[in-house]
C-alpha positions in Angstrom: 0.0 0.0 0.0 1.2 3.2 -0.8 0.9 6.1 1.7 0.1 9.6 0.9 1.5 12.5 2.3 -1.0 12.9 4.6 -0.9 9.5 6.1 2.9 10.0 6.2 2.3 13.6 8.1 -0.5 12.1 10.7 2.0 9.3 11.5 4.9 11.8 12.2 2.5 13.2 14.4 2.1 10.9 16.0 6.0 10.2 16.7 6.1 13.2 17.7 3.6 12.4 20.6 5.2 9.0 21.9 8.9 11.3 22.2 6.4 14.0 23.8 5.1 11.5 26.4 8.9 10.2 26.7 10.2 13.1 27.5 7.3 14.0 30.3 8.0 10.6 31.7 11.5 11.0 32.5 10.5 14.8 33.8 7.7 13.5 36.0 9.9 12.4 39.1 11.5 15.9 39.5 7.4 17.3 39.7 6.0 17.6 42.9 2.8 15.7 43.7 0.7 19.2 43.0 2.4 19.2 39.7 2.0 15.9 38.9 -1.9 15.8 39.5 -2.2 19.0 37.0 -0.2 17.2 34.8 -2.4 13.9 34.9 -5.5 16.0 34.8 -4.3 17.9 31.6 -3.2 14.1 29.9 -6.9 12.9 30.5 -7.7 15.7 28.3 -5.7 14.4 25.8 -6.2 11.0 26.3 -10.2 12.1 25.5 -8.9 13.7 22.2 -7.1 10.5 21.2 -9.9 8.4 21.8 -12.3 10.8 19.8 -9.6 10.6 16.8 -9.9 6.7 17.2 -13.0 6.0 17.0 -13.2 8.4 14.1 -10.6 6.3 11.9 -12.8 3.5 12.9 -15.9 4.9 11.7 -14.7 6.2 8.5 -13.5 2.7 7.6 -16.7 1.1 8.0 
């Protein structure tokens, strides 16, 4: 299968998250408990907007 530029920018994307998420893991033992649950609270955000894009590539496939 070839992949269009657009699949090819939407996967770099998401690279870029997963070295994002790295990078906040290996920051999260230097964050003080406060920081850490606003932190946590802000990544359920996110984790909301990933499973809205998922279920979004699964609907458009059917």
């Amino acid at each position: 299968m070839v992949a269009t530029g657009e699949l090819i920018r939407a996967m770099n994307y998401v690279d870029d998250m997963n070295a994002t998420l790295r990078r906040i893991c290996v920051a999260i033992p230097s964050m003080t408990a406060e920081e850490r649950q606003r932190l946590a609270e802000y990544l359920r955000a996110a984790q909301n907007s990933i499973a809205a894009a998922l279920t979004d590539l699964e609907k458009a496939g059917q």
